[in-house]
N, C-alpha and C positions, 0 to 999 in steps of 0.2 A: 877428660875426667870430670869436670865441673859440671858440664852437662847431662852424665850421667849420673852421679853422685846427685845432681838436683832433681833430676826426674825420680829418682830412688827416696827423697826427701818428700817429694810431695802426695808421692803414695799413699807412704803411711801419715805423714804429720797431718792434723787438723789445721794448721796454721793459713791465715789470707794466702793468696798468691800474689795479693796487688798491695798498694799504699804499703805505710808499715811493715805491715804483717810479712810484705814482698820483701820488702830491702832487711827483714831478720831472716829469713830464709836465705836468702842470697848469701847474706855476711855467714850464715850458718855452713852454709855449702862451701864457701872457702872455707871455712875455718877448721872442717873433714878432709876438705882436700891436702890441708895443709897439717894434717896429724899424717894422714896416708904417708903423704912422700917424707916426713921428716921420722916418723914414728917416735914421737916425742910428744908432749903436753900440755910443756912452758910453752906458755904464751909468744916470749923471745923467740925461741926456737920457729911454734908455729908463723910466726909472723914472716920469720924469712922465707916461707916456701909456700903462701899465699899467692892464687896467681890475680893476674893483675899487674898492675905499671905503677902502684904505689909503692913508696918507699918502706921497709921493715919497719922502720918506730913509727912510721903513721897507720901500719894494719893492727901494730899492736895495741896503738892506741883504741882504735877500731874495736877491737877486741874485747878492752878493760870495760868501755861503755855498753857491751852487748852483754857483758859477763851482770853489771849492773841494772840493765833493762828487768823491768818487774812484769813487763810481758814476754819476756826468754824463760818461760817457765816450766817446770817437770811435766806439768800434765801435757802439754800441749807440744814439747819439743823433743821430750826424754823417755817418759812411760812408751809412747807409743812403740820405739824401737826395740824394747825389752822385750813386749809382749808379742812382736812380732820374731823376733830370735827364742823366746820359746816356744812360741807355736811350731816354727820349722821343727826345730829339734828333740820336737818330745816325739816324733814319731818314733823316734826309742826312748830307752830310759831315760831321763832326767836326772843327772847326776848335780846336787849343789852344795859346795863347798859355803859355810862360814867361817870366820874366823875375824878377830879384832887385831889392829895398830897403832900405833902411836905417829900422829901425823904434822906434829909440831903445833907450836903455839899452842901450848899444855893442852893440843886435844887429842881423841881418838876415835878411832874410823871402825866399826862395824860393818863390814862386806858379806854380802848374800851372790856368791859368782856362779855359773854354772859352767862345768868341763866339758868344752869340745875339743877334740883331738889333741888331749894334753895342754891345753890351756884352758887359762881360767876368765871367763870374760865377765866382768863385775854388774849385778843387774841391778839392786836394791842397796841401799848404804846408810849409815846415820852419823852424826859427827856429832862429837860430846865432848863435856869440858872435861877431862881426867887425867891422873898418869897410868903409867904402863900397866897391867893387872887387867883381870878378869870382869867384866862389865856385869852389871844386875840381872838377873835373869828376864825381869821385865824388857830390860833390851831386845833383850832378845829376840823376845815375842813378840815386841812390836814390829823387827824389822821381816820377821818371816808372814807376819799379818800384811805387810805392805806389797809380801814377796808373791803370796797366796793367792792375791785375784788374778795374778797376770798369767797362771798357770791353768792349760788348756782344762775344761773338761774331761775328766776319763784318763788323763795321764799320768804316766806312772814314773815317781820322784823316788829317788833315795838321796836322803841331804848328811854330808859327812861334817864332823869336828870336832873339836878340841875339848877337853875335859872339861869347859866353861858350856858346854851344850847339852850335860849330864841332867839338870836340875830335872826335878820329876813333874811340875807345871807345865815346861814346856817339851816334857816327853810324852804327856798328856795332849797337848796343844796338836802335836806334830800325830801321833796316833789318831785321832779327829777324824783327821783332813786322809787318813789311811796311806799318809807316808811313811816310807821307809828309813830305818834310819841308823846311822851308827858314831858313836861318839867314845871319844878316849876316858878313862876316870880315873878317879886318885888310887892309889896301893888301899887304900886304908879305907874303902867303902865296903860295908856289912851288906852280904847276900844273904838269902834264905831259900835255901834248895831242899825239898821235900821235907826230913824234919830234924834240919840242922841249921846252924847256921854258919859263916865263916867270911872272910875277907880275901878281896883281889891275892893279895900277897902270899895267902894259900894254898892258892891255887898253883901261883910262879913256884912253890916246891915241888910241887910233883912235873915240872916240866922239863925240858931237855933244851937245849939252844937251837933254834927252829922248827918247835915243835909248840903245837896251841894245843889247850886244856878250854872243853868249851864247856857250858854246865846251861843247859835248855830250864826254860821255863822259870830262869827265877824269878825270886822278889827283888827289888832294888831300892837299898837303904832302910833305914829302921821304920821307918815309911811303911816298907812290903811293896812299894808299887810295881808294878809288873801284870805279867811277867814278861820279862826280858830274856834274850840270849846273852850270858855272858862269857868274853871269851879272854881267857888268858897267855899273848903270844911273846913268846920271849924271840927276840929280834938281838941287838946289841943289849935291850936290857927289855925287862917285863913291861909288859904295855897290857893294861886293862883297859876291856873294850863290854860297853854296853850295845846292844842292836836290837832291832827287829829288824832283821833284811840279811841274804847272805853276806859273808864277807867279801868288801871288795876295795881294793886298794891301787891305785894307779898312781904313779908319778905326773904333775902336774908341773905348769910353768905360768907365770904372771903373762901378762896382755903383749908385753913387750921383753917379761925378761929369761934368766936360766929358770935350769932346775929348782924346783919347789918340791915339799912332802905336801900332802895332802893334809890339810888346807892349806892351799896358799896362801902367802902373805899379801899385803898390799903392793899393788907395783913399785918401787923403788924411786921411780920418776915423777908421782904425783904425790904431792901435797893438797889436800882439798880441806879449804876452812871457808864460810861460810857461803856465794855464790861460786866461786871457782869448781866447787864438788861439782856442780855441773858437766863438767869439762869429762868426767868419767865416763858416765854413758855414750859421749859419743866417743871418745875411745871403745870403746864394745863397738861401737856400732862401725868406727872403721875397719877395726880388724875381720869383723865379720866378712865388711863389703870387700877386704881384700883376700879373703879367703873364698869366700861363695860366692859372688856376682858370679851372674850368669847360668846358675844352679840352685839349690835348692830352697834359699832363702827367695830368692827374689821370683822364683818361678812359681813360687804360691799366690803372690801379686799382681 
């Protein structure tokens, strides 16, 4: 596994093969080897399934100083693997989940994942001081600007979420770039459809229990911005839905864990505050390589 997993490493990364740059790659290569076989994060955990004839508290030690190297860094060890797992996969749709968590040590984690085969593998992220609630829409838009170059030329996105992805800036932002998109919103946001007006919650009266009320072409919010498709789908209860893009909704599962609703939440197993976030992307990147090696990802290489 190590030697493959390394020759899969030096593909894509820019990093030395030799001095240095060699022995971050290498400690890199266990440190994937050892999310594979444990499917875990902590450090602890990885440590024990490192291979090798060191002891567990000495890989993790290993570990804690590689997590602090200032040359273990996103451009050079992490972007690459993102934008090579979307490349493979945008030969269809590009489906991407946002959604925000609460990730301890009064912060929170902003997640940009994209769904392969009902899971959600995490590509872009940002971690901020806050409690639980709805991040500024500038978040937002910074993390989909960061998410935006790694995305092939010519490919075709639909990015789903949470009623915090409503703001009309960054439905502005997202129209641009000619993605598709659909996001949950409050009862109590004002449409304007040909020459009326009304709210989400008006819609939920004229419906039936699995049955959607869709209202083409509106405005959204006193704004007017649009036009949007708005659709009103009563489920367990009324769910207001802004889009451009058909409707489409899939059950989803974190990297490692159960069932999710679309967006998923943060994996369950990681905690990432300040270098540790690191630690995420190659998570992505081993569940990939235990999903695909041997096929699609790796055979565009």
């Amino acid at each position: 596994m190590f030697t493959a997993v390394r020759r899969a490493l030096t593909v894509i990364c820019s990093a030395q093969k030799s001095g240095n740059g060699g022995r971050i790659l290498n400690l890199t290569t266990a440190l994937v080897c050892g999310i594979i076989r444990n499917k875990d994060c902590h450090l602890s955990h990885i440590a024990d399934e490192m291979p090798g004839n060191a002891l567990p508290a000495s890989n993790e030690k290993r570990l804690h100083r590689l997590m602090n190297n200032k040359k273990f860094d996103l451009e050079t060890y992490f972007l690459p693997f993102a934008q090579a797992l979307l490349s493979c996969l945008s030969r269809e749709t590009l489906v991407l989940a946002i959604d925000g968590s609460t990730v301890g040590r009064g912060c929170m984690a902003l997640v940009v994942s994209v769904v392969y085969k009902q899971r959600a593998l995490p590509t872009a992220w940002l971690v901020v001081k806050g409690k639980k609630g709805h991040l500024p829409e500038a978040e937002h838009i910074k993390i989909l600007q960061q998410v935006h170059p790694l995305i092939p030329k010519g490919a075709k996105v639909v990015l789903v979420g949470d009623g915090e992805l409503d703001g009309i800036n960054l439905q502005a932002v997202i129209k641009n770039w000619k993605w598709h998109y659909a996001c949950r919103t409050a009862s109590n946001i004002t449409l304007y459809w040909e020459d009326g007006h009304f709210v989400f919650q008006d819609m939920g009266n004229h419906t039936s229990p699995g049955e959607i009320f869709n209202a083409p072409g509106c405005k959204f919010t006193q704004k007017k911005y649009g036009p949007v498709l708005a659709l009103c789908w009563w489920r367990k209860v009324h769910v207001g839905l802004a889009a451009q893009a058909p409707r489409r909704r899939r059950p989803v599962t974190s990297t490692w864990g159960g069932p999710l609703a679309v967006p998923s939440t943060w994996p369950s197993a990681i905690r990432p505050i300040g270098t540790s976030c690191l630690l995420l992307l190659l998570l992505t990147f081993c569940s990939t390589f235990r999903s695909i090696i041997g096929g699609t990802i790796w055979a565009s290489y």
